[in-house]
Structures are given as structure tokens and as C-alpha cells.
Jmol script that loads the backbone (N, CA, C; Angstrom):
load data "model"
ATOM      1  N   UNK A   1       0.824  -1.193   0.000  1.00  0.00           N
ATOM      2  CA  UNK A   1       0.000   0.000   0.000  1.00  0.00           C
ATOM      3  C   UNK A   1       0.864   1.252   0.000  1.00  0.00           C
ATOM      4  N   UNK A   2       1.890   1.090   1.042  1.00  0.00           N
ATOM      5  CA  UNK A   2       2.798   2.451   1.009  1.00  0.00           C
ATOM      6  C   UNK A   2       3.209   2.583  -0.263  1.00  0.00           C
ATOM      7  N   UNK A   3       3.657   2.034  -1.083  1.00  0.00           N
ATOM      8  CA  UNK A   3       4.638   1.934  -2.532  1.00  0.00           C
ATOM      9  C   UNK A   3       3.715   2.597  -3.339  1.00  0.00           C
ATOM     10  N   UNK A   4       2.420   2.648  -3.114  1.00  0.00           N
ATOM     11  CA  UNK A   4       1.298   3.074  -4.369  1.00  0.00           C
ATOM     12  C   UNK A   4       1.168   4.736  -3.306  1.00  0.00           C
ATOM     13  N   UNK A   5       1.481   4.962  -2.892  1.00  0.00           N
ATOM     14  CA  UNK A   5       1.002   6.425  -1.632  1.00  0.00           C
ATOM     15  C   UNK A   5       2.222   7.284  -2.262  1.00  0.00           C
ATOM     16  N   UNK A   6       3.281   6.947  -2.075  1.00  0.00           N
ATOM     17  CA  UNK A   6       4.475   7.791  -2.608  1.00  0.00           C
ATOM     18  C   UNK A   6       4.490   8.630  -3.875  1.00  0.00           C
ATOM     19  N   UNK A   7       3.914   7.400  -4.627  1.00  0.00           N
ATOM     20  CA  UNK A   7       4.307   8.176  -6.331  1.00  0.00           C
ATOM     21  C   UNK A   7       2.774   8.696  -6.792  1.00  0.00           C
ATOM     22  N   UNK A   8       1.925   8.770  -6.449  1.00  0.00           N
ATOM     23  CA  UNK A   8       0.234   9.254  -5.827  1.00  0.00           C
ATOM     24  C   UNK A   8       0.617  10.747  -5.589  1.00  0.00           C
ATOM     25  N   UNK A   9       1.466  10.458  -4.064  1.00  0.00           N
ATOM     26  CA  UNK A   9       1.945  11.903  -3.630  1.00  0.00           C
ATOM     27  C   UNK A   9       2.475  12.693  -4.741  1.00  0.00           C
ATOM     28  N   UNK A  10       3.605  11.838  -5.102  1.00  0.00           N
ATOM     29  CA  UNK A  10       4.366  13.037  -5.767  1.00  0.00           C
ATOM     30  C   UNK A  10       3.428  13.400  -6.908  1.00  0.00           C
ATOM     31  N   UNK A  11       2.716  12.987  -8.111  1.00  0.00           N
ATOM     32  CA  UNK A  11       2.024  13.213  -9.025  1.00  0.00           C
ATOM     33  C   UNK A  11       1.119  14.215  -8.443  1.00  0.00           C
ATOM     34  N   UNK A  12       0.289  14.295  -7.798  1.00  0.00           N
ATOM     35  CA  UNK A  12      -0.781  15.391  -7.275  1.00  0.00           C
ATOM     36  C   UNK A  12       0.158  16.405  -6.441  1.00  0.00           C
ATOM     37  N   UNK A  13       1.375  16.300  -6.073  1.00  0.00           N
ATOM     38  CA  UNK A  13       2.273  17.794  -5.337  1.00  0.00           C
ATOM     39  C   UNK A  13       2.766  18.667  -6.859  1.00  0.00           C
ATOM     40  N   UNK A  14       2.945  17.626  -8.102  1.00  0.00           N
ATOM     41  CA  UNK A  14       3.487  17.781  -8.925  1.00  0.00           C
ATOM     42  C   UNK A  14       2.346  18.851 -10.118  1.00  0.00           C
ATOM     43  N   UNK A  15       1.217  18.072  -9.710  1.00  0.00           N
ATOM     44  CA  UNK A  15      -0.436  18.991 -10.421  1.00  0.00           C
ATOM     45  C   UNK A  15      -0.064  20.203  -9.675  1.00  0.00           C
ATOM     46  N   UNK A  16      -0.186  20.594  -8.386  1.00  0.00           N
ATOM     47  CA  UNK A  16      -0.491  21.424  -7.792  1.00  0.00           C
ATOM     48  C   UNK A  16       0.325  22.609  -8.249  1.00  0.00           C
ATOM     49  N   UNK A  17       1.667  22.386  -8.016  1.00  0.00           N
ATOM     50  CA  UNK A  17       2.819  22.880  -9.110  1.00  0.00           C
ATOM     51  C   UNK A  17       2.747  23.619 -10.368  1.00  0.00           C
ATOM     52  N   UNK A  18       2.171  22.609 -10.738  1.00  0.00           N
ATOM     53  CA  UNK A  18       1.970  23.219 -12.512  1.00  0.00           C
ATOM     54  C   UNK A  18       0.801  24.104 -12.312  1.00  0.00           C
ATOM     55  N   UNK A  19      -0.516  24.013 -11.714  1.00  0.00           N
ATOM     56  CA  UNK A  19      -1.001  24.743 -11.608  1.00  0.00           C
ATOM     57  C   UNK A  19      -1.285  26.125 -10.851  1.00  0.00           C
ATOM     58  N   UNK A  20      -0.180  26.058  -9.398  1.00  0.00           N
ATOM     59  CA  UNK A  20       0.039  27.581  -9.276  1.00  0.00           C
ATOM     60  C   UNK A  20       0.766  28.754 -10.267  1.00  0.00           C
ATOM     61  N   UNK A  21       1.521  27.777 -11.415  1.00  0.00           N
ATOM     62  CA  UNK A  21       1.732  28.809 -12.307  1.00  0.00           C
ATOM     63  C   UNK A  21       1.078  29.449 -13.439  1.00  0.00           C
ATOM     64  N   UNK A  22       0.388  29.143 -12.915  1.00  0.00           N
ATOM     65  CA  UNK A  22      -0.704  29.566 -14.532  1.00  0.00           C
ATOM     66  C   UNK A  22      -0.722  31.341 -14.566  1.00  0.00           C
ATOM     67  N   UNK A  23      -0.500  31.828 -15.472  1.00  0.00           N
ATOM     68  CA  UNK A  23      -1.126  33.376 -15.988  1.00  0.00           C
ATOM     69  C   UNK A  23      -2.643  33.678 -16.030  1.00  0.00           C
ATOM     70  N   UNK A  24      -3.447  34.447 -15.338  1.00  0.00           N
ATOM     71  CA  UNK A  24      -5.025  34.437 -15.086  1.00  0.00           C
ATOM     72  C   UNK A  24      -4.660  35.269 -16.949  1.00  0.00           C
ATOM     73  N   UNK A  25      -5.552  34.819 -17.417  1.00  0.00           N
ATOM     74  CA  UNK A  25      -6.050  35.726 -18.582  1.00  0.00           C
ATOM     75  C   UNK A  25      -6.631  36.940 -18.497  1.00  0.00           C
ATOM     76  N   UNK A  26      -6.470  38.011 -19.006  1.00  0.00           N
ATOM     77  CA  UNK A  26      -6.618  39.390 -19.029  1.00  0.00           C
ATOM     78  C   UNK A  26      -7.754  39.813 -20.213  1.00  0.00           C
ATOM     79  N   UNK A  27      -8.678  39.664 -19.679  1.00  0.00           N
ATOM     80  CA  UNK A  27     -10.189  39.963 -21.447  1.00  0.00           C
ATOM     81  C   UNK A  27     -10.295  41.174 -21.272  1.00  0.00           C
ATOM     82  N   UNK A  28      -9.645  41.507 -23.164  1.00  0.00           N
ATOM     83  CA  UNK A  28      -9.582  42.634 -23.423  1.00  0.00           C
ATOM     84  C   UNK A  28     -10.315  43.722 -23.369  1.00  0.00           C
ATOM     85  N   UNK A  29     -11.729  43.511 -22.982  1.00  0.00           N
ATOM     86  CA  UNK A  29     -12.559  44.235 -23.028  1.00  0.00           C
ATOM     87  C   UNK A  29     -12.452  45.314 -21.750  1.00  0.00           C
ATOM     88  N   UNK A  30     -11.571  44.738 -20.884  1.00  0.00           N
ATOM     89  CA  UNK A  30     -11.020  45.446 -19.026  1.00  0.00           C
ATOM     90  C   UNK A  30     -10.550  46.491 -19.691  1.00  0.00           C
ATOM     91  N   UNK A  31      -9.631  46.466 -21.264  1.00  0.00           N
ATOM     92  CA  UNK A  31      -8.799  47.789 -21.807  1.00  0.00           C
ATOM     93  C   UNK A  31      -9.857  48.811 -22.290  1.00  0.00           C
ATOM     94  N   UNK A  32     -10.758  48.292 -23.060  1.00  0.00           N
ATOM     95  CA  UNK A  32     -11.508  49.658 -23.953  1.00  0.00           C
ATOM     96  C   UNK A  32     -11.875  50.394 -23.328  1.00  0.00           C
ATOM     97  N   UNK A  33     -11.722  51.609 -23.548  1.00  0.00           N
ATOM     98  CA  UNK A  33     -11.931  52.605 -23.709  1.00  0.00           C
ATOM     99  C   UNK A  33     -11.351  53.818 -23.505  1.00  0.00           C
ATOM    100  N   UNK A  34     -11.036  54.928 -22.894  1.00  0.00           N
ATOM    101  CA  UNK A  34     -10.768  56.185 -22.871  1.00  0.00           C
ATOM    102  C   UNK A  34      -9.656  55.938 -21.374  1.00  0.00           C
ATOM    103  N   UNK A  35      -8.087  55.994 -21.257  1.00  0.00           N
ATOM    104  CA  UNK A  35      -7.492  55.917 -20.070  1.00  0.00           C
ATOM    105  C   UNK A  35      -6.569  57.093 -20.151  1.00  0.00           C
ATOM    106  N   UNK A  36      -6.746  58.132 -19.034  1.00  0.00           N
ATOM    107  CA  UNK A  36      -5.971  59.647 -19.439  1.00  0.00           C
ATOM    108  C   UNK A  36      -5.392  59.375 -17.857  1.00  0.00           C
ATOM    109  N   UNK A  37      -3.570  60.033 -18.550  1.00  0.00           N
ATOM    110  CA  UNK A  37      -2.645  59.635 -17.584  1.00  0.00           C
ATOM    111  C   UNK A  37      -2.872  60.886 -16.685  1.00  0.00           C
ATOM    112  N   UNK A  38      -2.605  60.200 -15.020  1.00  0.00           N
ATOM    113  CA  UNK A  38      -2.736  61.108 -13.641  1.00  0.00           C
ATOM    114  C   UNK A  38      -1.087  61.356 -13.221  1.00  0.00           C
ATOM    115  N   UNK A  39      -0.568  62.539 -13.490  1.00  0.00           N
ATOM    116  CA  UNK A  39       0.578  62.613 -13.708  1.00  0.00           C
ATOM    117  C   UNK A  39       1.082  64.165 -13.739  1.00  0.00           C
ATOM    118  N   UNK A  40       2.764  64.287 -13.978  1.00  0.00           N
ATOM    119  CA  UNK A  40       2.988  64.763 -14.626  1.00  0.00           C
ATOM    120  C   UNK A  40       3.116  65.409 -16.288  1.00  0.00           C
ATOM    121  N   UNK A  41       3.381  66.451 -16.867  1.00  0.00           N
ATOM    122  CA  UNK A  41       3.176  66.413 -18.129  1.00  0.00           C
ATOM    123  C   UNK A  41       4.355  66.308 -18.838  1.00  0.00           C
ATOM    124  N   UNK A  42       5.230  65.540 -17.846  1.00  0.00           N
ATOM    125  CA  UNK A  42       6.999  65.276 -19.005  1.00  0.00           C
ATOM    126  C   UNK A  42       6.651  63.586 -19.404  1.00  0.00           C
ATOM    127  N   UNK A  43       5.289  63.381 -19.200  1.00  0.00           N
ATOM    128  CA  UNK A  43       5.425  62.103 -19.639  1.00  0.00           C
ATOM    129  C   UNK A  43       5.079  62.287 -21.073  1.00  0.00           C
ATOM    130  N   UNK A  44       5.020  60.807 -22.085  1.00  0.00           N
ATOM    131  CA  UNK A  44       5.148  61.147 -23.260  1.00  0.00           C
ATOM    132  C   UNK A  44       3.505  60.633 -23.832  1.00  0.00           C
ATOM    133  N   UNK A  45       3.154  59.531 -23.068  1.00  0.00           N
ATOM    134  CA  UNK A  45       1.649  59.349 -23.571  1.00  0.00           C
ATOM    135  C   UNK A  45       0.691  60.332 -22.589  1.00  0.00           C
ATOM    136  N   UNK A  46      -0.349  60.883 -22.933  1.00  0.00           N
ATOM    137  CA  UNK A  46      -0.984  61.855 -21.972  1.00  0.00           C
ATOM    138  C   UNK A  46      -3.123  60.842 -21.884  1.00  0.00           C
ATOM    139  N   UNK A  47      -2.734  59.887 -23.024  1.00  0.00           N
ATOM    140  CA  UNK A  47      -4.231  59.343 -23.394  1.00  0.00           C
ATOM    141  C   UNK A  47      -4.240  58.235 -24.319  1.00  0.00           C
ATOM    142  N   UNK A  48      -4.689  57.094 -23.610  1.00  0.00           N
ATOM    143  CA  UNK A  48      -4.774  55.474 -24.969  1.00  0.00           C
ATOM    144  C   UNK A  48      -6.633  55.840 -25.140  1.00  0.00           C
ATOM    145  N   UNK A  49      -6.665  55.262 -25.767  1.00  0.00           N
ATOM    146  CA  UNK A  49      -8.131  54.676 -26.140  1.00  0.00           C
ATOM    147  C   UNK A  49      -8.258  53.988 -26.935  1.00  0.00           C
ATOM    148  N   UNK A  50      -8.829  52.507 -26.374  1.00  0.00           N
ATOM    149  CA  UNK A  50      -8.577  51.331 -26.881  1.00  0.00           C
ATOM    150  C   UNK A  50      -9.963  50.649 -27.120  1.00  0.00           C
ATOM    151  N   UNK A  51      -9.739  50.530 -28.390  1.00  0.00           N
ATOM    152  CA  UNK A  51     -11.140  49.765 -28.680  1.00  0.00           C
ATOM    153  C   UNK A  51     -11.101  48.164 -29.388  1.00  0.00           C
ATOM    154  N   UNK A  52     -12.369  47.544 -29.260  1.00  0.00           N
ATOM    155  CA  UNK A  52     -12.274  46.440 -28.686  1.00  0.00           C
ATOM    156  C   UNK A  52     -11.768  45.693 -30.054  1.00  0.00           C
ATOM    157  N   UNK A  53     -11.568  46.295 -31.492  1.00  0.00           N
ATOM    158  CA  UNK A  53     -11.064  45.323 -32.218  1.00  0.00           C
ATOM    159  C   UNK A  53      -9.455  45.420 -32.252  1.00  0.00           C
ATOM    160  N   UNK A  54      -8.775  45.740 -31.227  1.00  0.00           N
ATOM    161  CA  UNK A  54      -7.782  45.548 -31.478  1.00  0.00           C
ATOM    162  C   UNK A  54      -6.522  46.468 -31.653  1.00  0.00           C
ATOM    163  N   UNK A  55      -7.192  47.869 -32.089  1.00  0.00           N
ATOM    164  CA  UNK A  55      -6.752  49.214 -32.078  1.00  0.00           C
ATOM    165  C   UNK A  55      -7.045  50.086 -30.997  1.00  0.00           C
ATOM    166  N   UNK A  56      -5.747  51.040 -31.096  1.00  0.00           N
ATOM    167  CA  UNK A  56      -5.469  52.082 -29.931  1.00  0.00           C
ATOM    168  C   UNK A  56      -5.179  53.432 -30.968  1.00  0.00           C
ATOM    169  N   UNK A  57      -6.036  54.142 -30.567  1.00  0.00           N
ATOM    170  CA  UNK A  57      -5.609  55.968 -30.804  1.00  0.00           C
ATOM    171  C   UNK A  57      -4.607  56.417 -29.260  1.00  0.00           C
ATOM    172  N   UNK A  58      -3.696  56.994 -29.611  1.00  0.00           N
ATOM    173  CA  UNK A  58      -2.698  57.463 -28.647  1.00  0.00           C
ATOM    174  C   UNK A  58      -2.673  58.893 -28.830  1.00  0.00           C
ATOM    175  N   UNK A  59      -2.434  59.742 -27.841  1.00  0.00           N
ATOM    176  CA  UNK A  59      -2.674  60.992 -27.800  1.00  0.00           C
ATOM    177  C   UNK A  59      -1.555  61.635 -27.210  1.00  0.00           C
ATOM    178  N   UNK A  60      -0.520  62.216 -27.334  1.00  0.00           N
ATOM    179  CA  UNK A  60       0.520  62.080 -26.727  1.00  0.00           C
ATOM    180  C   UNK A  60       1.638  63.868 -27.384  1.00  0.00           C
ATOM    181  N   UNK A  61       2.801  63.851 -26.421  1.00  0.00           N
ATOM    182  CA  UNK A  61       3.020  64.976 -26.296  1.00  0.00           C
ATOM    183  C   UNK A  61       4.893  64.288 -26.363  1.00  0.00           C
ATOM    184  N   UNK A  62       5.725  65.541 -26.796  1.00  0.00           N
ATOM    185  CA  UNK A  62       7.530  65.100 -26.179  1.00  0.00           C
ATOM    186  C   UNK A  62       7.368  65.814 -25.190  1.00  0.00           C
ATOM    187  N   UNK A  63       8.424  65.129 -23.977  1.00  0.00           N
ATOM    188  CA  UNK A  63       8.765  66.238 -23.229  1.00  0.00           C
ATOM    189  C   UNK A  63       9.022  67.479 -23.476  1.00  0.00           C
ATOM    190  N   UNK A  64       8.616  68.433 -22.554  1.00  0.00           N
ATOM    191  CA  UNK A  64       9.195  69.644 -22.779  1.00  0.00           C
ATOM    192  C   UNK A  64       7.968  70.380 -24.018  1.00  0.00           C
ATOM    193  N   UNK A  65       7.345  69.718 -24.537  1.00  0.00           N
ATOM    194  CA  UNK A  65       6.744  70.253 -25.957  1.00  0.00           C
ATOM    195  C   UNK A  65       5.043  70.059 -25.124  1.00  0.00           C
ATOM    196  N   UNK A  66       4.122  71.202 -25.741  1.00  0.00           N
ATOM    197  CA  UNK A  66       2.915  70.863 -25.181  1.00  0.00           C
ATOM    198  C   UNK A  66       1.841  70.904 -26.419  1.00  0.00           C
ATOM    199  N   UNK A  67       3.026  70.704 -27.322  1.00  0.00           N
ATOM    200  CA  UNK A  67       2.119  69.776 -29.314  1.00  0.00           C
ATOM    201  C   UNK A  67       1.732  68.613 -29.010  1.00  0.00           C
ATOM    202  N   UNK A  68       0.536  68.673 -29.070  1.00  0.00           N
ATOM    203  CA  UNK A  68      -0.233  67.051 -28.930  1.00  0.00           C
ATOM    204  C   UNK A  68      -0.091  66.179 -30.364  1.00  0.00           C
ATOM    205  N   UNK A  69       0.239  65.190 -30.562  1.00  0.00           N
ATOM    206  CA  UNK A  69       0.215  64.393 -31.262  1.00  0.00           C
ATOM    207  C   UNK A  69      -0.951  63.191 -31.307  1.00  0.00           C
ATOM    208  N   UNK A  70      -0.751  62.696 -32.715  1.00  0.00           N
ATOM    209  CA  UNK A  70      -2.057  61.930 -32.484  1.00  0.00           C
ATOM    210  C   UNK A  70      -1.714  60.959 -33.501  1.00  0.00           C
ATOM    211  N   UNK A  71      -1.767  59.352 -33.069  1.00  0.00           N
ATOM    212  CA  UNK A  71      -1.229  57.890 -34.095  1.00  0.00           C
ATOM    213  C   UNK A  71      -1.984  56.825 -33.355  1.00  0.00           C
ATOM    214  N   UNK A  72      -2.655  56.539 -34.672  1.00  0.00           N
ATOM    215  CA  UNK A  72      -3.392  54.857 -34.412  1.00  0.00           C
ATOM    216  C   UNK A  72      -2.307  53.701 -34.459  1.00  0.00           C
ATOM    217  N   UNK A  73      -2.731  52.955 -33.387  1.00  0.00           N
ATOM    218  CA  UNK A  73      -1.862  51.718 -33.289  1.00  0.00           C
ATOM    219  C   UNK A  73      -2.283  50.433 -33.139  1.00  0.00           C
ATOM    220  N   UNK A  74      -1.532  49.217 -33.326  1.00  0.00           N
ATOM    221  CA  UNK A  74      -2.453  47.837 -32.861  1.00  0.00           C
ATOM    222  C   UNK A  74      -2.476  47.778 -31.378  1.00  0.00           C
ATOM    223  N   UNK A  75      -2.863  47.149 -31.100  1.00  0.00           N
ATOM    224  CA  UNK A  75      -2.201  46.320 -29.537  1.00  0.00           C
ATOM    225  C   UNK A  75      -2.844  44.836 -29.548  1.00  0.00           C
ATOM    226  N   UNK A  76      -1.700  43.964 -28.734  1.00  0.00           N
ATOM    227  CA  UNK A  76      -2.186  43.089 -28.776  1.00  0.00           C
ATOM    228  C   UNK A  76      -1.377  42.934 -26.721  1.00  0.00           C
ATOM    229  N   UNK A  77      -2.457  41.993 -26.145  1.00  0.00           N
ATOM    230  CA  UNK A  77      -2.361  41.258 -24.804  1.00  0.00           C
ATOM    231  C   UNK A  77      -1.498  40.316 -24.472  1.00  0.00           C
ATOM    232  N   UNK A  78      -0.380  39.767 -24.171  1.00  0.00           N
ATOM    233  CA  UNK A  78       0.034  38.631 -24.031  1.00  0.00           C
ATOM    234  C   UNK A  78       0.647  38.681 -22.478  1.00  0.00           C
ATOM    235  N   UNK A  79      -0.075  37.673 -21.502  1.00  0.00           N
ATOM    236  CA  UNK A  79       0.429  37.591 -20.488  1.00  0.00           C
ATOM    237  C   UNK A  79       0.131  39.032 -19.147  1.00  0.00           C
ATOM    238  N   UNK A  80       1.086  39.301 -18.536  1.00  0.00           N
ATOM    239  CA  UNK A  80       0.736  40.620 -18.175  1.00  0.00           C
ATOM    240  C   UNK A  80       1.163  41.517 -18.475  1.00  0.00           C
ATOM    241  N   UNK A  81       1.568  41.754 -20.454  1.00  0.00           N
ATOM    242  CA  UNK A  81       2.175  42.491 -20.798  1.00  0.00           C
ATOM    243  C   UNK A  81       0.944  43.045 -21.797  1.00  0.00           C
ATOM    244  N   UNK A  82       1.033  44.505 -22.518  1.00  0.00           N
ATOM    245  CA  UNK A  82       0.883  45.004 -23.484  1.00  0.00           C
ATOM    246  C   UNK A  82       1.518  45.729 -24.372  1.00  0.00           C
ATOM    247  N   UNK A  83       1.106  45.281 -25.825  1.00  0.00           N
ATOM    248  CA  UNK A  83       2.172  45.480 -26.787  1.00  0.00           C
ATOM    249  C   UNK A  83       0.861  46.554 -27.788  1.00  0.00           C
ATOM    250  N   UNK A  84       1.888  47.903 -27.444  1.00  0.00           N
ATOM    251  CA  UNK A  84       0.958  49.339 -28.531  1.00  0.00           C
ATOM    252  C   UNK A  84       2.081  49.457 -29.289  1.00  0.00           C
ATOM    253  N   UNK A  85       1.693  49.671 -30.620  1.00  0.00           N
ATOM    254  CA  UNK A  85       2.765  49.541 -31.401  1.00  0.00           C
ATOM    255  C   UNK A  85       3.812  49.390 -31.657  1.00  0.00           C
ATOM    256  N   UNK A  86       4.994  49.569 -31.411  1.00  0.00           N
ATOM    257  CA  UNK A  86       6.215  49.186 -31.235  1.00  0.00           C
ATOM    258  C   UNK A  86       6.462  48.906 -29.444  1.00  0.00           C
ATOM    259  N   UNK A  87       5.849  49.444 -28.074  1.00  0.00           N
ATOM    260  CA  UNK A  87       6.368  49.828 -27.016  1.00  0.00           C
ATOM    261  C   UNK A  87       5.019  48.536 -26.359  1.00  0.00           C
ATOM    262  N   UNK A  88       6.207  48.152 -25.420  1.00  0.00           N
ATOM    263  CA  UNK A  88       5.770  47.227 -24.320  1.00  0.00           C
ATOM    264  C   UNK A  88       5.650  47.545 -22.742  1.00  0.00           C
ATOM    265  N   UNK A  89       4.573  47.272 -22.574  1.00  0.00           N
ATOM    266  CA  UNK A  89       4.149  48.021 -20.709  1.00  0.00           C
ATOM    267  C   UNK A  89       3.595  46.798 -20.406  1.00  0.00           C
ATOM    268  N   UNK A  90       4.184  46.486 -19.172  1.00  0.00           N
ATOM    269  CA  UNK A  90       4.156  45.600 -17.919  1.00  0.00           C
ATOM    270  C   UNK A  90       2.404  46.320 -17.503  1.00  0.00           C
ATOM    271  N   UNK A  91       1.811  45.993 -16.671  1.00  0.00           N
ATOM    272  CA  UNK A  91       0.319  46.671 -16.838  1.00  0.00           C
ATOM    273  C   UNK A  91       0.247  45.659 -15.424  1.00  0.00           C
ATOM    274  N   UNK A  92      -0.866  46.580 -14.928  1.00  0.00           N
ATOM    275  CA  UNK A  92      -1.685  46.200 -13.935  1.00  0.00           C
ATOM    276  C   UNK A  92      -3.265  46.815 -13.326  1.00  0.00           C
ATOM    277  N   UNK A  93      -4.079  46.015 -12.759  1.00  0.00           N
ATOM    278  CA  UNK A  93      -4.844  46.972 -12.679  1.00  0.00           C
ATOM    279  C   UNK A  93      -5.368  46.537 -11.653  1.00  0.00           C
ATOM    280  N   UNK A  94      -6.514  48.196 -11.024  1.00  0.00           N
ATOM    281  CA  UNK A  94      -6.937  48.033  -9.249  1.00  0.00           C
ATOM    282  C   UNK A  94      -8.071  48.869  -9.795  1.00  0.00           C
ATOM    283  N   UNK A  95      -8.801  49.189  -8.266  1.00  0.00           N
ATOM    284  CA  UNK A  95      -9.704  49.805  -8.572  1.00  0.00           C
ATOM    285  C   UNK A  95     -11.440  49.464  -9.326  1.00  0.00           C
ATOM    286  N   UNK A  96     -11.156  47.900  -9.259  1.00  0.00           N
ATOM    287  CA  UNK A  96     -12.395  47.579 -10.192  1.00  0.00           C
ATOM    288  C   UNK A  96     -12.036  47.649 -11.666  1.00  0.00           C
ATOM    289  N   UNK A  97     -10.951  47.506 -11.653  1.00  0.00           N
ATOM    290  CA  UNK A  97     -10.649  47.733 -13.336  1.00  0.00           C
ATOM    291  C   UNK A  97     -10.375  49.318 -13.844  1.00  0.00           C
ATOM    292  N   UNK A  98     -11.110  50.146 -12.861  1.00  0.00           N
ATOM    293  CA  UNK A  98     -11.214  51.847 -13.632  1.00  0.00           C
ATOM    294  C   UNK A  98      -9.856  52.083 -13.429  1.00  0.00           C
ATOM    295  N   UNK A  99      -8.337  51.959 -12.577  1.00  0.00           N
ATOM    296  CA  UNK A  99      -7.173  52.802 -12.707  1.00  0.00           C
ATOM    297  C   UNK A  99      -6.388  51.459 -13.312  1.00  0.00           C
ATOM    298  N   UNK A 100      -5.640  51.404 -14.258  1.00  0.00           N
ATOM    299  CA  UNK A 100      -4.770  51.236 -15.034  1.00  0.00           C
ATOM    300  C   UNK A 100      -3.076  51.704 -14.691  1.00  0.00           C
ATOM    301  N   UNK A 101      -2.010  50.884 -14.446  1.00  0.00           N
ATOM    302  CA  UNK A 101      -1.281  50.757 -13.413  1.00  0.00           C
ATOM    303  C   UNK A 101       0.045  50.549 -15.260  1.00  0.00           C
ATOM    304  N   UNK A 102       0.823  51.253 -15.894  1.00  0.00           N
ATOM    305  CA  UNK A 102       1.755  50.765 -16.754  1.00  0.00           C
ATOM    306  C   UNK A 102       3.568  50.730 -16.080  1.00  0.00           C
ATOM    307  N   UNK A 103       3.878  49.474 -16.480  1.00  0.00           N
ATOM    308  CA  UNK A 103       5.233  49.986 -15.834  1.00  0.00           C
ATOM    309  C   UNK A 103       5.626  50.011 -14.907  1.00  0.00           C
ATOM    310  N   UNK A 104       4.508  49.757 -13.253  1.00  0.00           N
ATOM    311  CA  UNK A 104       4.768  50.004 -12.178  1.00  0.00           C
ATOM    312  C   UNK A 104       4.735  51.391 -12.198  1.00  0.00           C
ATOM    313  N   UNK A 105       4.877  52.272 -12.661  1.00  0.00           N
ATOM    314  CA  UNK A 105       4.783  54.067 -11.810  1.00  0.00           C
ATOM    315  C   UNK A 105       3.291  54.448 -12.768  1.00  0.00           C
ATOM    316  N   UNK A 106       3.324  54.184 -14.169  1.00  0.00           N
ATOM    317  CA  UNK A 106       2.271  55.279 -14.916  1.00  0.00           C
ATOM    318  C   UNK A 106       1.026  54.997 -14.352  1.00  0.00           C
ATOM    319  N   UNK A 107       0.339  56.127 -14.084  1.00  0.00           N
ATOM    320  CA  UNK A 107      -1.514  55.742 -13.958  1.00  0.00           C
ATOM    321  C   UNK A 107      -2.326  56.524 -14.439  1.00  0.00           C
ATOM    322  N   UNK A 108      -2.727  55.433 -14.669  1.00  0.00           N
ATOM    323  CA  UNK A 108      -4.125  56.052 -15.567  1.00  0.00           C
ATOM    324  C   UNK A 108      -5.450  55.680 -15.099  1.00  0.00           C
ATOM    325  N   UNK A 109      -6.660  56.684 -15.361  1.00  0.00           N
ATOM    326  CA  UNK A 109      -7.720  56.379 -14.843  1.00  0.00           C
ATOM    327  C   UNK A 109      -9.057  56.661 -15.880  1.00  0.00           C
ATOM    328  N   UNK A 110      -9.837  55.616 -15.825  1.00  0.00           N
ATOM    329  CA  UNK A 110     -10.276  55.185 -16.834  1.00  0.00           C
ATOM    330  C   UNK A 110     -11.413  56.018 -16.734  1.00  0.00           C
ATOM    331  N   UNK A 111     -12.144  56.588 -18.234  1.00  0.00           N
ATOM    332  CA  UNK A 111     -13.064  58.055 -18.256  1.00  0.00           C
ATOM    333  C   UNK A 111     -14.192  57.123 -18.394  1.00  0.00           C
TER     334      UNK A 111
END
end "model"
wireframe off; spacefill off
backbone 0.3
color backbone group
């Protein structure tokens, strides 16, 4: 009986394992819509708005410059990352979903 308990054990310590690592999935729909950064204004994005097929309008400024710019982009979700056109942000979110967390410092709060 013991001989069948051991390798039992290890197989179900071994499930348990694999399954604390899992990535919770992130549905995109938590992103759409209107997120304007709570901040300073030396940052470089000032506004995403993300809609649900897949595209982002970015609204955005250079440091130092207070010319707003304006470029449609893709984005796509993978993991707890997001990818807007060329630039990748680590992301998080609180608040019920409404503040939007990039990078660890950027925040944004959702209109």
C-alpha cells in the first residue's frame, strides 16, 4: 500500500505545481476605452483609447513640448504584458478595473 502512496503523492504535489503557475487571462474588453494619464506632463503618452477590435488611438506629447500628437496603433495582450505599437508596458490593474497601473509608476484612470 505504502509503494502506491508515494508516487500518488508526488504526481498530485506535482499537479499542484503546474497549476500555481498559470497566468489568469486578461479579457480585453477590461482595456476599452478612454485611459488619461494622472501625472505629470513630461510624460510622453498623456491618453490610450482602446477599442475592442484591437486598435489604440494614442494621444501624446515630447517632453518639454505641449504639441499634442495623435497615431493609431495595434495592440495586442500577451500575459501581463501590453504590446501598442512598437512599445511594451508591464500593466496592472486596481480599482475595479477603472485605474490602469503601466510599468509600475504610470496611472491612468479610466473616463
Amino acid at each position: 500500500m505504502r509503494n502506491r502512496v508515494v508516487p500518488f503523492g508526488i504526481i498530485v504535489l506535482l499537479i499542484c505545481i503546474g497549476l500555481s503557475g498559470c497566468e489568469q487571462k486578461i479579457d480585453p474588453e477590461k482595456f476599452t476605452g478612454t485611459w488619461t494619464y494622472q501625472g505629470s506632463k513630461d510624460l510622453h503618452t498623456d491618453t490610450f483609447i482602446f477599442y475592442n477590435n484591437g486598435s489604440a488611438y494614442c494621444i501624446y506629447h515630447y517632453p518639454g513640448s505641449t504639441v499634442l500628437q495623435y497615431q493609431w496603433n495595434t495592440y495586442t495582450i500577451i500575459e501581463h504584458k501590453i504590446k501598442i505599437g512598437n512599445s511594451v508596458y508591464e500593466f496592472s490593474f486596481s480599482e475595479d478595473y477603472q485605474t490602469l497601473t503601466l510599468n509600475n509608476t504610470d496611472l491612468y484612470i479610466k473616463e
